[in-house]
C-alpha positions in Angstrom: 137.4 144.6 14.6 134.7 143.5 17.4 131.7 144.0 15.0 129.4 140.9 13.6 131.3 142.4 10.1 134.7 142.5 10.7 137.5 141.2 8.8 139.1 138.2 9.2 142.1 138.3 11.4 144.7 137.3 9.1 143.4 139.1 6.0 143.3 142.3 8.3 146.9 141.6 9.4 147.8 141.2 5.7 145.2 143.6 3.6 145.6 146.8 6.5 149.0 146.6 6.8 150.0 146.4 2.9 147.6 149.7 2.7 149.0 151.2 5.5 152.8 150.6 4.5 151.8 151.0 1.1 149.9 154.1 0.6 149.7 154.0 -3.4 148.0 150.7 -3.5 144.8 151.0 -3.9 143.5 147.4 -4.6 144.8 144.4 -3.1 143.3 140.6 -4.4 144.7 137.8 -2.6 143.7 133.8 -3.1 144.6 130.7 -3.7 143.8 129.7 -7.0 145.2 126.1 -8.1 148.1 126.1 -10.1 149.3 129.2 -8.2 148.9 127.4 -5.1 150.8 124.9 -6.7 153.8 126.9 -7.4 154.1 128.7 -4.0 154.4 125.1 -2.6 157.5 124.3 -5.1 160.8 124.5 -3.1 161.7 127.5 -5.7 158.2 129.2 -6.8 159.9 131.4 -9.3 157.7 132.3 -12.0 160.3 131.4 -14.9 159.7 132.7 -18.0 159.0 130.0 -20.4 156.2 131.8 -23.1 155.2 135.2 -22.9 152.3 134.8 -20.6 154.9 133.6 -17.8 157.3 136.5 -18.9 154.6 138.8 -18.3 155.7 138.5 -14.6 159.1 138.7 -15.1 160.5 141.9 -13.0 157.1 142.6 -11.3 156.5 139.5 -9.2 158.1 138.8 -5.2 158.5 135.6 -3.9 158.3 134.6 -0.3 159.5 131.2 0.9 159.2 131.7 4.9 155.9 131.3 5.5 155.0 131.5 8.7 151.3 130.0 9.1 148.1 131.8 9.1 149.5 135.7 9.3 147.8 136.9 12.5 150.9 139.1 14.4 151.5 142.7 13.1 155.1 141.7 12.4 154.4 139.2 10.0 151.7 141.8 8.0 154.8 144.1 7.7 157.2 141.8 6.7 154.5 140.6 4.1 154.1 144.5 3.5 158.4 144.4 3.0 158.3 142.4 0.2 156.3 143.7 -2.1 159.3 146.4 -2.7 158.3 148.1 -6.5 156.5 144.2 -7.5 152.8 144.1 -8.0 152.7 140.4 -7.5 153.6 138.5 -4.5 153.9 134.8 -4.5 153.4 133.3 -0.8 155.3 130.2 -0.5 153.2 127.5 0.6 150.3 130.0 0.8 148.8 131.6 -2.4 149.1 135.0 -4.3 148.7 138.4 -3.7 148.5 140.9 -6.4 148.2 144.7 -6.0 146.8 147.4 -8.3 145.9 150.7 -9.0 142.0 149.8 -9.9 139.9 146.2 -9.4 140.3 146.0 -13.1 144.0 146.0 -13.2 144.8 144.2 -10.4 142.0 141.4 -11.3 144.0 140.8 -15.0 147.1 141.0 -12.9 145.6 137.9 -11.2 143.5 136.2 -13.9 146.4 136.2 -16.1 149.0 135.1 -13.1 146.8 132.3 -12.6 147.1 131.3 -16.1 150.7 131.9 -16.3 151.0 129.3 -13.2 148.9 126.7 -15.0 151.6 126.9 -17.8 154.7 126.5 -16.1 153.2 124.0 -13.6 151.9 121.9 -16.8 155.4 122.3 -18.3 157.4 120.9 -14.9 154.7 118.1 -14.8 155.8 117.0 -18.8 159.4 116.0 -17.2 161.2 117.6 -19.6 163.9 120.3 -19.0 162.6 123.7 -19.2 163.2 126.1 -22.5 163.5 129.4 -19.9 164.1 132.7 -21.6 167.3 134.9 -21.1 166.6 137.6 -18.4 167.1 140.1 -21.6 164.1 138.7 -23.4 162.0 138.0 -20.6 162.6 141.4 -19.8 161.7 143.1 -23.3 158.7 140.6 -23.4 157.6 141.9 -20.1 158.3 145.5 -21.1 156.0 144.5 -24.1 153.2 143.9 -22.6 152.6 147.3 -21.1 150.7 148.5 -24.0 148.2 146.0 -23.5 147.8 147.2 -19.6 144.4 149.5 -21.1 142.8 146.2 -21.9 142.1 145.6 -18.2 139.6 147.8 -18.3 137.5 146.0 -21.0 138.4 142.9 -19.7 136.5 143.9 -16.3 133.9 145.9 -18.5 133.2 142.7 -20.1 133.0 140.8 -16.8 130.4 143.2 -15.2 128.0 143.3 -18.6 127.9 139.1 -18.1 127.1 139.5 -15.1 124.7 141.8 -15.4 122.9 139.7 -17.8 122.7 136.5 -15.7 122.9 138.3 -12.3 123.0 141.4 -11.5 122.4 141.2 -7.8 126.0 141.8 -7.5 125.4 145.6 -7.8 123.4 145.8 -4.7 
């Protein structure tokens, strides 16, 4: 933690202690991307399901309204750790959104497609009109329905890398 590359402070407090209390994770992706930024600052940041991109989350996503400021103190990184419980995504009131995964491919479509899912609900709230949330039974069976799709990660990221490696592949060194 004293060399000229160490991690930041806070994402070491956060990042080392979900790997530590969390063996099983293997990737952890944490940001603030706009419209999930946005959400996290809503007095209730629940991803509702309203379409099936936002049910997507339904069942897999923790919330966290008792943010704390920047997470620098051991305790806070555990109780961050805490909430994950059996979620992959945790939304950081007033903060951003962390998403967990078993590869950089899954836990980057986890993200991408949280993001997204964000940028619907948030667009919704901002029409004024009430809210046509699914029943916890659908949201659920849409959530479960996506699973299949979970392999698609992979040529999702493939398809990232092979752009990249056409317009720069400096990214590999």
């Amino acid at each position: 933690m004293a060399g000229p590359d160490a991690p930041d402070p806070s994402a070491w407090c956060i990042h080392g202690t979900i790997h530590r209390e969390m063996p099983s994770v293997r990737v952890i992706l944490h940001c603030h991307p706009p419209y999930s930024t946005a959400l996290a600052c809503l007095k209730d940041p629940t991803m509702l399901p309203i379409d099936q991109n936002t049910a997507r989350f339904f069942g897999i996503t923790a919330v966290d309204t008792h943010f704390g400021g920047i997470a620098d103190e051991a305790a806070e990184g555990r109780r961050i750790a805490s909430l994950f419980g059996n979620h992959s995504v945790l939304l950081m009131g007033n903060h951003g959104v962390t998403v967990t995964g078993e590869t950089v491919a899954e836990a980057f479509e986890l993200l991408y497609f949280f993001e997204r899912a964000a940028k619907t609900l948030m667009l919704a709230y901002a029409s004024g009109q009430p809210l046509n949330v699914m029943p916890d039974a659908l949201a659920q069976k849409t959530a479960e329905d996506w699973l299949p799709y979970r392999g698609m990660a992979f040529a999702h990221f493939d398809y990232l890398k092979s752009t990249l490696d056409r317009t720069d592949p400096s990214y590999r060194d």
